[in-house]
C-alpha positions as CSV (number, residue, x, y, z in Angstrom):
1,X,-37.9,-3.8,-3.0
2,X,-36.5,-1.9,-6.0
3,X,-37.5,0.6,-7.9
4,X,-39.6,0.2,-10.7
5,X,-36.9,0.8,-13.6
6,X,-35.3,-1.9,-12.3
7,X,-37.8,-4.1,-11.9
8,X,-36.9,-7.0,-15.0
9,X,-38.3,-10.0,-13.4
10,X,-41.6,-10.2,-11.4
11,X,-42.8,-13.2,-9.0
12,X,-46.8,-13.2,-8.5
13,X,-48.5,-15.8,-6.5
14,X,-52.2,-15.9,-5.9
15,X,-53.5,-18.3,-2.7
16,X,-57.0,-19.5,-3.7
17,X,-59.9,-21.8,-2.2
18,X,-58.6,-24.7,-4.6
19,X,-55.6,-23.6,-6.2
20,X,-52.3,-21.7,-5.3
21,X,-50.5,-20.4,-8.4
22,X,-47.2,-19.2,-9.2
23,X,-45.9,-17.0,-12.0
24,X,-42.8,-15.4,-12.9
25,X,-43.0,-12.1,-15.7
26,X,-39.5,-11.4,-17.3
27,X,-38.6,-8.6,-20.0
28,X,-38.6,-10.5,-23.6
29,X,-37.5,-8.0,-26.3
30,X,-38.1,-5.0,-24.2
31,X,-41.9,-6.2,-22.9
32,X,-43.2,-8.1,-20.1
33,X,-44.0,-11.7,-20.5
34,X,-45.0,-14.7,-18.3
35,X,-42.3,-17.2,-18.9
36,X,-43.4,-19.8,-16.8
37,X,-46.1,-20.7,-14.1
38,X,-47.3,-23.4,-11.8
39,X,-49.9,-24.3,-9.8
40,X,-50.8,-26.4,-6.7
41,X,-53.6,-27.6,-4.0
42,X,-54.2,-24.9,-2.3
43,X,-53.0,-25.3,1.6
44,X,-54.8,-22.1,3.0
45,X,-57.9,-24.5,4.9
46,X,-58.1,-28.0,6.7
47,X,-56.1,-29.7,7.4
48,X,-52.7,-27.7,7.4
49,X,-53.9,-24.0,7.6
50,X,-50.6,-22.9,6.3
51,X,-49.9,-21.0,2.4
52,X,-46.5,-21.8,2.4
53,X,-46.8,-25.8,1.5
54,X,-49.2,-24.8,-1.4
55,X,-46.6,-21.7,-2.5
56,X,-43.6,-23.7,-1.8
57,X,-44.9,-26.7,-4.5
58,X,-46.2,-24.1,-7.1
59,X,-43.0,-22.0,-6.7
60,X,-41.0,-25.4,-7.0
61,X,-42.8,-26.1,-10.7
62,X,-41.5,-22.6,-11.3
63,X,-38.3,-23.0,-10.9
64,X,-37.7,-26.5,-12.1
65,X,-39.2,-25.0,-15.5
66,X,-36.9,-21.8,-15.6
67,X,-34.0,-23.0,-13.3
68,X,-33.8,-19.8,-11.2
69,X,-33.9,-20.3,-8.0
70,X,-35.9,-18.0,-5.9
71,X,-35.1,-18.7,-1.8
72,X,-32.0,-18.3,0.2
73,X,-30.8,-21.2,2.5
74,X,-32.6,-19.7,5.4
75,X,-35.9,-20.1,3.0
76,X,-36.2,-16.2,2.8
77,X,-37.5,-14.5,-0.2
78,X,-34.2,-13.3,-2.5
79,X,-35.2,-9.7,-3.4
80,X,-33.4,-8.7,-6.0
81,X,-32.4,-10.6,-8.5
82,X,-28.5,-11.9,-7.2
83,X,-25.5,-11.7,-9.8
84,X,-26.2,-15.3,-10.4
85,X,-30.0,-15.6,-11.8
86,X,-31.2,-16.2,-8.6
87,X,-34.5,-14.5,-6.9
88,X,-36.5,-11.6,-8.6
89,X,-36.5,-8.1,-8.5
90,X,-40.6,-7.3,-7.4
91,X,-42.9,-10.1,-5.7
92,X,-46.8,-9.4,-5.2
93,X,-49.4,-11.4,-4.2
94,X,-52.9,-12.1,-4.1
95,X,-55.2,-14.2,-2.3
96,X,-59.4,-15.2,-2.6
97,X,-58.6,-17.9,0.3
98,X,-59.5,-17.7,3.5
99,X,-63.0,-17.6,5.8
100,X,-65.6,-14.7,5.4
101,X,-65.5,-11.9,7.8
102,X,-68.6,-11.7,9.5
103,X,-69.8,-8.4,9.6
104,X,-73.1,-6.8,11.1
105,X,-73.8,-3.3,9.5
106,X,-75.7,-0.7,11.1
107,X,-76.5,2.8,9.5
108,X,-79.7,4.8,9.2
109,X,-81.6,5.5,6.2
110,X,-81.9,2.0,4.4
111,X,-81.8,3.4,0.8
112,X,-79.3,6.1,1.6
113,X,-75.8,5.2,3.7
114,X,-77.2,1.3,4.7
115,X,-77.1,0.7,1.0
116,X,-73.6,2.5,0.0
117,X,-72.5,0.2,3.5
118,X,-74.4,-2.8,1.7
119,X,-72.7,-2.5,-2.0
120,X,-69.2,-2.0,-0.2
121,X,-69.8,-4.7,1.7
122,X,-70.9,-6.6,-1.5
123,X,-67.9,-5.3,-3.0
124,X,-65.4,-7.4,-1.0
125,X,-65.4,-11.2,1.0
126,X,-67.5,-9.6,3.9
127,X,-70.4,-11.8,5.0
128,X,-72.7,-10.1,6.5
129,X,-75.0,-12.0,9.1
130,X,-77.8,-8.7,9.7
131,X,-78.4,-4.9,9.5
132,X,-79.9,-2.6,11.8
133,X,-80.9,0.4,11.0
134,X,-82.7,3.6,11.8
135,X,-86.1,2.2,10.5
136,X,-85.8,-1.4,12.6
137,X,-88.5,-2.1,14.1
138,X,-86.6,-4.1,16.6
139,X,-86.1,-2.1,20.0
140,X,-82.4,-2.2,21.6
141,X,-82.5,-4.8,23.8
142,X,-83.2,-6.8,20.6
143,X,-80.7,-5.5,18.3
144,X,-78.0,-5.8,21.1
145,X,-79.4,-9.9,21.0
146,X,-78.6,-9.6,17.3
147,X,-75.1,-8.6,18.0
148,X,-74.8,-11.0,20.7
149,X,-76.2,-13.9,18.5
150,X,-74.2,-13.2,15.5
151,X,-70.7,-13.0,17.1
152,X,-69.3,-10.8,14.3
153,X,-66.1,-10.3,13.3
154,X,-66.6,-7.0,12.1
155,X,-69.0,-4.4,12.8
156,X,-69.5,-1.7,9.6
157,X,-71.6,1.6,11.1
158,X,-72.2,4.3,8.7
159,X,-74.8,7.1,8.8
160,X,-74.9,10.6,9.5
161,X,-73.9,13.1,6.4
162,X,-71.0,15.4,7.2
163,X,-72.1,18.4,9.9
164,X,-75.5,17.3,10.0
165,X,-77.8,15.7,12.9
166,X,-76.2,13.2,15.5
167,X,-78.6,12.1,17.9
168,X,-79.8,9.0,16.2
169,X,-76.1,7.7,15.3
170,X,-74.9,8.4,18.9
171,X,-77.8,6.2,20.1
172,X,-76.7,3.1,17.8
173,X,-72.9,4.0,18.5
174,X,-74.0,3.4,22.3
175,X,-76.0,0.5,21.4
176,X,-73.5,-0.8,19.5
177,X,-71.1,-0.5,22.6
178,X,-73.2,-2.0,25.1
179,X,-73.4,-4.9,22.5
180,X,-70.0,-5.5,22.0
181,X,-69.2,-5.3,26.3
182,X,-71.2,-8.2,27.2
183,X,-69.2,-10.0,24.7
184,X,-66.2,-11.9,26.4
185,X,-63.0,-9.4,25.7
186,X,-61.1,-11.9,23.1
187,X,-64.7,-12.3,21.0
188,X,-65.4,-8.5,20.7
189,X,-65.2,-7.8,17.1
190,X,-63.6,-4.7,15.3
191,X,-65.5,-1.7,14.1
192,X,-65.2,0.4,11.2
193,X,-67.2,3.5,11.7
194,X,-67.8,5.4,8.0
195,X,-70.4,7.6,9.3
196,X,-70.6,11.4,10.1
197,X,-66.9,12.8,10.8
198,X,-68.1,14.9,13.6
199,X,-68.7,11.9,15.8
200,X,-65.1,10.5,15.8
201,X,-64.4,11.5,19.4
202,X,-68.0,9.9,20.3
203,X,-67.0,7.0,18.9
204,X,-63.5,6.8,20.2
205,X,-64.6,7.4,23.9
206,X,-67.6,5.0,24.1
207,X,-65.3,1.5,22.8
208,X,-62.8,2.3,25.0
209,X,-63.9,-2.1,26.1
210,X,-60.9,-3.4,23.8
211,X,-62.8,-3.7,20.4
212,X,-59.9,-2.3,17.7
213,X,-61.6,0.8,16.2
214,X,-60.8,2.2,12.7
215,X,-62.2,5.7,11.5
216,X,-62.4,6.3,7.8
217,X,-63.9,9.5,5.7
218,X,-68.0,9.1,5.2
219,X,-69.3,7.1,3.0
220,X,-72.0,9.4,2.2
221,X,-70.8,13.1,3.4
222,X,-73.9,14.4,1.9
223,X,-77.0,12.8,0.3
224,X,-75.8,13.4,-2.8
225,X,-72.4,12.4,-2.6
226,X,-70.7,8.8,-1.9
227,X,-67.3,8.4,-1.6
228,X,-66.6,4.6,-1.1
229,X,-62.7,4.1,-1.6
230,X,-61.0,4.9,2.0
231,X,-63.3,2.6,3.2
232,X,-62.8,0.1,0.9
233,X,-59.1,-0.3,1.8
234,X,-59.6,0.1,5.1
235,X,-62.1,-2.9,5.2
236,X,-59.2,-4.8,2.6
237,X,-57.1,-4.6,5.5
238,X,-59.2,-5.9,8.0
239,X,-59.5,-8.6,6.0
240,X,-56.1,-8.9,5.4
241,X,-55.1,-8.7,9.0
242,X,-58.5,-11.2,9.9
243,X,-56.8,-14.3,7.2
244,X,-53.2,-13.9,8.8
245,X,-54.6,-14.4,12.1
246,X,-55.9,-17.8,10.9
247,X,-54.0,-18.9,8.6
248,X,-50.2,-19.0,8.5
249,X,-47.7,-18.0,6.2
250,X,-49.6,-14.8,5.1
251,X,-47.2,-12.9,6.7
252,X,-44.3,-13.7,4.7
253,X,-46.3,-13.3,2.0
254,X,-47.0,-9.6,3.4
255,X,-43.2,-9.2,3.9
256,X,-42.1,-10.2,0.7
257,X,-45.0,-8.1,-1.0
258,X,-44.0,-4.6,0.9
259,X,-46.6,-4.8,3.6
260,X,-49.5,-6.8,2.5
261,X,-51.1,-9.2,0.2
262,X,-54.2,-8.1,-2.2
263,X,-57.4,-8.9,-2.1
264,X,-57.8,-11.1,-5.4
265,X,-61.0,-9.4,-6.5
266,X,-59.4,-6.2,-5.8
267,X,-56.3,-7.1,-8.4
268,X,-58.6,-8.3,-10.1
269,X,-61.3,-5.7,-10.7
270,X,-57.9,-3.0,-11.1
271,X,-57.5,-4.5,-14.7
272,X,-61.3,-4.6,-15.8
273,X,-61.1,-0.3,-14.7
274,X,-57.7,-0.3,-16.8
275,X,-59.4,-1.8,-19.5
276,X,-62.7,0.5,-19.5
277,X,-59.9,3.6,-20.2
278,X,-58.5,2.4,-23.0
279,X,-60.9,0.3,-25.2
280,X,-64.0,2.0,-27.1
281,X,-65.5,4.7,-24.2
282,X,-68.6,4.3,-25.6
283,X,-68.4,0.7,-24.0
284,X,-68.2,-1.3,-21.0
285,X,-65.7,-3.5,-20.2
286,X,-66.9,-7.1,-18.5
287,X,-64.5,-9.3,-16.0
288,X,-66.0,-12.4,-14.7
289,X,-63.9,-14.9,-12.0
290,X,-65.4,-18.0,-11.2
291,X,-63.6,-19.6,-8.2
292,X,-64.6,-22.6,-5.8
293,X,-65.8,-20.0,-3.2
294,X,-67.0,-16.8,-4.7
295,X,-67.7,-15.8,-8.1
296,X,-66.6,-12.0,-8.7
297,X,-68.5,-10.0,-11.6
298,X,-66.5,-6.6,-12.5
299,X,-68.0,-4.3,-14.9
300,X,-66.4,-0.8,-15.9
301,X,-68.0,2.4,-17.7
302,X,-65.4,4.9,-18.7
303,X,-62.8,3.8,-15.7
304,X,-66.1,3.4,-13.4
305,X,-66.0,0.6,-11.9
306,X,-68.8,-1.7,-10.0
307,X,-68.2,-5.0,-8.3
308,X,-69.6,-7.9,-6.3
309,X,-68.0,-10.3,-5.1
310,X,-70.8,-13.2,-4.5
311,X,-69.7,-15.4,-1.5
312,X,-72.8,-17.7,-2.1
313,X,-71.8,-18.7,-5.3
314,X,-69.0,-20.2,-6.8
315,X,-67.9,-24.0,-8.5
316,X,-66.7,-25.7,-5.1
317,X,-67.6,-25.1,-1.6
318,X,-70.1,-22.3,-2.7
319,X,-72.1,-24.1,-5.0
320,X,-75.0,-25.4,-3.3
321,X,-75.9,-21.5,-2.9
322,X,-76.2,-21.3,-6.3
323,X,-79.9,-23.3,-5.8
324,X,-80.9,-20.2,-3.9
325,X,-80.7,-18.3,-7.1
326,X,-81.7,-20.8,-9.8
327,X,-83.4,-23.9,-10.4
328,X,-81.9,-27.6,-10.9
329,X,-84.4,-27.4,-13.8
330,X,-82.6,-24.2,-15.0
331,X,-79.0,-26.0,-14.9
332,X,-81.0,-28.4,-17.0
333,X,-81.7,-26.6,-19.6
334,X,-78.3,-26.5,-21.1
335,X,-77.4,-30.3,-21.0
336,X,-77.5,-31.8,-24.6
337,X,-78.1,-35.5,-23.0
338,X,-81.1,-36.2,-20.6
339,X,-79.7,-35.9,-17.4
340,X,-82.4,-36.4,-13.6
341,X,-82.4,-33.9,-11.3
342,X,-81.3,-36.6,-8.9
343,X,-78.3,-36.7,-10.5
344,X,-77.5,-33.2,-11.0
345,X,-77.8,-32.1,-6.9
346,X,-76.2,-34.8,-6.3
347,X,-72.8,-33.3,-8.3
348,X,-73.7,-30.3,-7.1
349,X,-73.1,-31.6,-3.3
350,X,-70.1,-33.8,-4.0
351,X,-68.4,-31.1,-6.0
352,X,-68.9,-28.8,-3.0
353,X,-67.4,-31.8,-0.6
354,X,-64.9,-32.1,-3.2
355,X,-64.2,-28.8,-4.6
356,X,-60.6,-29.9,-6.5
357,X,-61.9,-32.8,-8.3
358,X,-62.3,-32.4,-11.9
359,X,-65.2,-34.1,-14.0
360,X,-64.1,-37.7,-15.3
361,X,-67.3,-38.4,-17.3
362,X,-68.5,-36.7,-20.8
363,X,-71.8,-36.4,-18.6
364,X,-70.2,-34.7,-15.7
365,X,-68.2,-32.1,-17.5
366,X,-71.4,-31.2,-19.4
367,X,-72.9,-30.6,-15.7
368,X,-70.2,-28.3,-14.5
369,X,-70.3,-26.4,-17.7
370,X,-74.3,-26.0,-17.5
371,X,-73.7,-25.1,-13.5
372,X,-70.5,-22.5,-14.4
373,X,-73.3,-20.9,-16.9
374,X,-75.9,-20.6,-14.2
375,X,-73.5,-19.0,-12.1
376,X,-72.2,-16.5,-14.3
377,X,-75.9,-15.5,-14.7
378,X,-76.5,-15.1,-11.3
379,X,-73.2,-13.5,-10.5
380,X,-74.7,-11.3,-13.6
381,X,-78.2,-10.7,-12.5
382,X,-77.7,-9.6,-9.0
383,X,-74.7,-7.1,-9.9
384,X,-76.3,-5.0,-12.7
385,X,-78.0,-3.0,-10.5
386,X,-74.8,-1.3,-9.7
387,X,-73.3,-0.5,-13.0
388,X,-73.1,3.0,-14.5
389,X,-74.7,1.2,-17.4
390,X,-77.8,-0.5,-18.8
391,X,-79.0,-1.6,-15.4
392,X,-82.4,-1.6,-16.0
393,X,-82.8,-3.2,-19.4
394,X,-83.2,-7.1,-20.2
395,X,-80.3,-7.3,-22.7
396,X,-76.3,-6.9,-21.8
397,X,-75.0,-3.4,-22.1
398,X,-72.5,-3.8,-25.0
399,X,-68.9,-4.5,-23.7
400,X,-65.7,-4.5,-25.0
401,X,-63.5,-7.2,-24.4
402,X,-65.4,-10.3,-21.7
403,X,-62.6,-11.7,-19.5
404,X,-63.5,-15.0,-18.4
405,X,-61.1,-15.9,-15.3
406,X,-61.6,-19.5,-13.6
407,X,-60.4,-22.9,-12.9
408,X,-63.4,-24.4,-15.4
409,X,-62.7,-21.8,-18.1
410,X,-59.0,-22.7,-17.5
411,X,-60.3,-26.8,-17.8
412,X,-62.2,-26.8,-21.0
413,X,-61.7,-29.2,-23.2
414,X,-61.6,-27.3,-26.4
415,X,-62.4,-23.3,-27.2
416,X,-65.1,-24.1,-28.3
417,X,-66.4,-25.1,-25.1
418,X,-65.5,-22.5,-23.1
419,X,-67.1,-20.1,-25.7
420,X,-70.3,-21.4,-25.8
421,X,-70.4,-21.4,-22.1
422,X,-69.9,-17.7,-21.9
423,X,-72.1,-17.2,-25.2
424,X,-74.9,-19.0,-23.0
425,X,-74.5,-17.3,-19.9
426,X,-73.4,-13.2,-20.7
427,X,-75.4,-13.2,-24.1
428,X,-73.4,-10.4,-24.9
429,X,-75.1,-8.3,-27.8
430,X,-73.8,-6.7,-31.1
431,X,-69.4,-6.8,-31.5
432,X,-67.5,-7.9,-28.6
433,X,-64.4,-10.1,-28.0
434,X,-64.1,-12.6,-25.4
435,X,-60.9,-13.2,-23.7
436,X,-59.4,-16.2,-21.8
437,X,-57.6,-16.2,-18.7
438,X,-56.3,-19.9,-18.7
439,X,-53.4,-19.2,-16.4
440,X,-55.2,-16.7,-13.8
441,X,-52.8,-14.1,-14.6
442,X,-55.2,-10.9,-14.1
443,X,-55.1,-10.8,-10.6
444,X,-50.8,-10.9,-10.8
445,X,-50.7,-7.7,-13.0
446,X,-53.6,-6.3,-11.1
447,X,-51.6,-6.2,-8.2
448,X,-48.1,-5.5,-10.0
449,X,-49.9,-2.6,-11.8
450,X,-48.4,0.2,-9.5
451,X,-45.4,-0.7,-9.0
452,X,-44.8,-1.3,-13.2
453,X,-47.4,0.1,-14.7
454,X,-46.5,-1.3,-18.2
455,X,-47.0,-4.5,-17.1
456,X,-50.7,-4.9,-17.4
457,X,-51.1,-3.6,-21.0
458,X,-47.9,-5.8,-22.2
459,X,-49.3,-8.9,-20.3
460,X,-52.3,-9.0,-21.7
461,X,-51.4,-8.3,-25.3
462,X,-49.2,-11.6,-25.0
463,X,-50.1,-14.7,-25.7
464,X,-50.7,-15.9,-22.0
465,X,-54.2,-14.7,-22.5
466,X,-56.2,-16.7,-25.0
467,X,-58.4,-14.5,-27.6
468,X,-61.7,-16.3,-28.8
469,X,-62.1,-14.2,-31.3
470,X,-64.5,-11.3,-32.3
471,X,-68.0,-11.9,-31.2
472,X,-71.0,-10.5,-33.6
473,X,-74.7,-11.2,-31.5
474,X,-77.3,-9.4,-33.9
475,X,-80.0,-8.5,-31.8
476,X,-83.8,-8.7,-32.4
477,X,-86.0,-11.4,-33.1
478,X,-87.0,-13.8,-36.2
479,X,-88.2,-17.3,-37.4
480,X,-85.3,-20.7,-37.5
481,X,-83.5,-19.7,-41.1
482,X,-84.5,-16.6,-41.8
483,X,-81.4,-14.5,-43.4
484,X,-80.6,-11.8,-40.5
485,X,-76.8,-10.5,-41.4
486,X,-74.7,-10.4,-44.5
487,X,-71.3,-10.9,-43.8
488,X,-67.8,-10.1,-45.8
489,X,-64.3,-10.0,-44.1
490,X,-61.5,-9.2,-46.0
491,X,-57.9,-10.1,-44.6
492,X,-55.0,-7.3,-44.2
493,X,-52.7,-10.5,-45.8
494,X,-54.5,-10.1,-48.9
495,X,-56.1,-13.3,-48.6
496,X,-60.0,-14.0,-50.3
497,X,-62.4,-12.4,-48.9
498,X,-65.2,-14.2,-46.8
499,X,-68.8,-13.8,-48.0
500,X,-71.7,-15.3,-46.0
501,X,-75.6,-15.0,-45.2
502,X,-76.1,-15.5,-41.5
503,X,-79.2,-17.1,-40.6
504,X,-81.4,-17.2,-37.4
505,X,-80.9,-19.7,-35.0
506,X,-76.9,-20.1,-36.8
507,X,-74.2,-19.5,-34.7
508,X,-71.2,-19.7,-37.4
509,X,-67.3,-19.3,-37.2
510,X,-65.5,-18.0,-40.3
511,X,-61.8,-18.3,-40.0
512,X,-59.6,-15.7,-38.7
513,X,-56.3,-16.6,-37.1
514,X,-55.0,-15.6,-34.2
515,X,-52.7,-12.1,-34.6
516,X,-54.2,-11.5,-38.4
517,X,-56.8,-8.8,-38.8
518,X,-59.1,-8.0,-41.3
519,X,-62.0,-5.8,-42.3
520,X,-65.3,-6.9,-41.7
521,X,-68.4,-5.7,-42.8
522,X,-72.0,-6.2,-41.4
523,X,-74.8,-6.0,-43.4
524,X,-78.3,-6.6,-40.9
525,X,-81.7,-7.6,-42.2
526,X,-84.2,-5.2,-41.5
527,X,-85.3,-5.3,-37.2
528,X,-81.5,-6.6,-36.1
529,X,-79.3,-4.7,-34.8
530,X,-75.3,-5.1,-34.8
531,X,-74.0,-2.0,-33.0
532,X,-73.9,0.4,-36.1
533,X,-76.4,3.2,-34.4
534,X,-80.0,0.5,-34.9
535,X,-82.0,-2.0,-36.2
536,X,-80.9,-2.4,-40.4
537,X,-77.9,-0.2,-39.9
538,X,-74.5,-1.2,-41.4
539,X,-71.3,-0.9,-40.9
540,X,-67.8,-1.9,-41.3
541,X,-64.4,-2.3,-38.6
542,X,-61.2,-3.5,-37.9
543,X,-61.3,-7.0,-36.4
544,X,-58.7,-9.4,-34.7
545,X,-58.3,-13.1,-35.1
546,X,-58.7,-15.9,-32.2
547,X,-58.3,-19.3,-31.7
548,X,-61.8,-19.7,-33.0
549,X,-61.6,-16.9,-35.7
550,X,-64.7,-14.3,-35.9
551,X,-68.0,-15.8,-33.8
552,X,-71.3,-15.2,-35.0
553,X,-74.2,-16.1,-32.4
554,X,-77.4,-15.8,-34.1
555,X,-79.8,-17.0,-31.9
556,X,-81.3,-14.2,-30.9
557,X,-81.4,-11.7,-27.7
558,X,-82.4,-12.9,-25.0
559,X,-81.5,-17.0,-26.3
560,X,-85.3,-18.7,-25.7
561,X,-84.6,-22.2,-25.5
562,X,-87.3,-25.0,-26.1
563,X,-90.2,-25.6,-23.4
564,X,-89.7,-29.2,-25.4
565,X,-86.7,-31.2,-23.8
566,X,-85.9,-33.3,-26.4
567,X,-86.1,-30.3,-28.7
568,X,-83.9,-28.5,-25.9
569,X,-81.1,-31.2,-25.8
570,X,-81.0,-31.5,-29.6
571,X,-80.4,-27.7,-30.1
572,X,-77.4,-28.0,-27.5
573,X,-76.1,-30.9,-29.2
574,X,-76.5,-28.4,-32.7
575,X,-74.7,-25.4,-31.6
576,X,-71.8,-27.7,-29.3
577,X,-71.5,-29.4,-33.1
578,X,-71.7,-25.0,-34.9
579,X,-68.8,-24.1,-32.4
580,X,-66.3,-27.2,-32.8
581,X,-67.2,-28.4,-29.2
582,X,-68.9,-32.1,-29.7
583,X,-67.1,-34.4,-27.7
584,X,-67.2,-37.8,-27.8
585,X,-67.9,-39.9,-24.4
């Protein structure tokens, strides 16, 4: 591969549950663009098991677009670019696709290094089928049944701080090893052991039974201290290494990419930490990716980063998880028509049979958008209790931008739409912005962020990503009409200033075009609060246009919709109608 310098054009792929896309980044004027992109059925699962059909037809849209061709007659990768336009000069790639690693974890102390073990394993597409721990009140015959039973993939055993006691961890590393003997040789999963350093040879000298064993630095060398990232990318490559073996073509993909392919979320949650640097420190930074199989929440403090990656949840083969979390009742409540329960599992179930199919009535697209908001909330809800941030309080820490990622938020019919949805679901509070990914280009300079590390803040100032617009969400709480925010944006152009009284229960655009700015000043009512310090403060800033100019969701923090439904569906028909979103069936 060549060196970054010369490193003009870039090939990305990303292999997902539904989708495989393509897209090729070329200098334009002296930045990085995405010129052109395509996108396929993903191939990864039944019945062909095999990337390379899904790549190959993606890659084919590519180059009929650009006319560059990209393969050599013997189908190989052409690395870099030839004198003729053919090939590119970098290729990385990404991939979500593929079955869960089953993993069984076993540690000690359940609130000390089982629950670093747990938010790693959270972290990443690890599905872990059961714990045992030093507390278990099952006795070893029973927790070598629960090994036996469960047929991991992957054992994860932490526990132990660096130096200190061993005798407990040597007992489960010997459980642990009886467990995996009795297993026939070609079932006997691999181990990661993230425990006390001390016990490497003990580990090393009781699965000498042909399980492939992997020693990484402690998780938690001391009580105090957690160090989570060597064993991160150990487990990524486990992973890794666990796809290619069932599903082919991931290995040219590893070729092509200089060794291996990147997890997806991983690429992915590499942009939201970018991000968190270089926008306002005093706020987070919020990256949502809704695919078929797993819905991944990133959230990032000052370049601290916390993710989960929800394998129960997701709009495809996940979604029936999502009734483990939420009601039908709950994905109800955001329909604007009357809608039976009936008829809401049963799109649930046939879009989890059918995970590629896309909603062909006005009725079933207001489903999917009600489900995509209930699984935001979820992915939301169960992944705050990580972040450096606001974990404990009802409302949303404030963030700066939301990046919505997703084959829905890529599908929606009109901003609008998509807007609301994420309104609905994050109820983000005081100034925000919320971005669009509509071409799933995050994880591609996630991944290419190393080896051209201009890429990512070039990419996303393009226009491949698709800005809203600025967000206002006064917080507190009033009566329908009452005045809550006075409003006045004044455009650098020179146009007329904007003057307006925001009222409760409102949600308003004013116009602001995409690439103008302007100066807009908030005003709050006495008891709301806009980000200026508290309730009543004001304040002024620099704000950026979007495709639906400057957003203003008064309706209150946290949104309490009508116990009435009629009331309910109404209000939903209002603000779809307040955000230039009412479709017509």
């Amino acid at each position: 591969m060549s060196t970054m310098h010369e490193a003009d054009t870039l090939l990305a792929v990303d292999v997902g549950t539904v989708n495989t896309r393509a897209s090729l980044f070329d200098v334009v004027d002296g930045r990085y663009r995405m010129v052109a992109t395509g996108r396929a059925s993903s191939t990864a699962g039944a019945p062909l098991f095999d990337v390379r059909e899904g790549m190959q037809v993606a890659l084919g849209e590519v180059s009929e677009i650009t006319g560059r061709p990209f393969f050599d007659e013997s189908e190989a990768l052409l690395i870099p670019t030839t004198g003729g336009g053919a090939g590119v000069d970098a290729f990385v790639s990404t991939a979500s696709a593929g079955p869960h690693v089953r993993t069984v974890l076993v540690g000690l102390m359940p609130g000390v290094s089982i629950e670093s073990a747990r938010r790693l394993a959270g972290s990443t597409y690890l599905d872990v089928i059961d714990e045992i721990g030093l507390t278990d009140r099952r006795g070893e015959e029973a927790q070598i049944d629960v090994i036996l039973a469960a047929r991991p993939d992957l054992i994860f055993m932490v526990g132990g701080t660096d130096g200190g006691a061993t005798a407990s961890v040597i007992r489960q590393i010997e459980t642990v090893s009886l467990a995996t003997s009795l297993l026939p040789t070609d079932q006997r999963p691999a181990l990661v052991f993230a425990g006390n350093t001390n016990l490497g040879a003990a580990v090393m000298e009781r699965f000498q039974n042909g399980a492939a064993v992997a020693l990484v630095p402690n998780i938690r060398p001391s009580l105090e201290q957690e160090e989570l990232e060597p064993a991160r990318l150990k487990l990524a490559e486990i992973i890794g290494q666990f796809r290619s073996q069932r599903i082919a073509g991931f290995e040219d993909l590893n070729a092509w990419s200089g060794g291996y392919t990147m997890l997806t979320a991983d690429a992915f949650s590499r942009v939201v930490r970018y991000l968190s640097r270089v926008y306002d420190p005093d706020k987070g930074v919020l990256g949502i990716d809704v695919g078929a199989a797993h819905v991944t929440v990133a959230a990032a403090f000052d370049g601290k980063l916390s993710r989960k990656v929800h394998s129960d949840l997701g709009l495809g083969t996940s979604l029936p998880g999502l009734l483990r979390h939420t009601s039908v009742s709950n994905v109800s409540r955001w329909l604007p028509m009357e809608v039976t329960e009936a008829e809401v599992r049963d799109y649930i179930f046939n879009k989890a049979l059918y995970p590629g199919t896309i909603p062909a009535e006005l009725s079933d697209l207001h489903i999917e958008y009600a489900l995509l908001r209930e699984l935001i909330r979820a992915g939301i809800s169960r992944s705050r209790g990580d972040w450096a941030e606001g974990a404990s309080s009802e409302l949303m820490p404030p963030m700066e931008p939301i990046i919505a990622s997703g084959g829905a938020i890529a599908r929606a019919p009109r901003p609008g739409y998509a807007a609301l949805a994420l309104l609905d679901a994050v109820q983000p509070r005081g100034i925000t912005t919320l971005v669009l990914d509509p071409y799933n280009l995050v994880p591609a300079v996630g991944a290419a962020a190393k080896l051209l590390p201009m890429i990512t803040v070039q990419v996303l100032e393009s226009g491949s990503f698709v800005s809203l617009g600025t967000v206002v969400s006064p917080v507190g709480r009033g009566h329908e009409g009452r005045p809550v925010l006075r409003i006045r944006i004044d455009p650098e152009s020179g146009g007329e200033p904007i003057e307006g009284i925001i009222r409760y229960g409102q949600l308003v655009l004013l116009p602001l075009r995409q690439g103008e700015h302007a100066r807009m000043t908030l005003r709050p009512e006495r008891g709301f609060d806009v980000g200026f310090g508290g309730p009543g403060k004001a304040g002024a800033l620099r704000v950026s246009g979007g495709a639906l100019g400057v957003i203003i969701d008064a309706r209150g923090r946290p949104i309490e919709l009508s116990k009435n439904p009629e009331r309910r569906r109404a209000l939903n028909q209002k603000w779809l109608y307040e955000i230039g979103a009412m479709l017509e069936s």
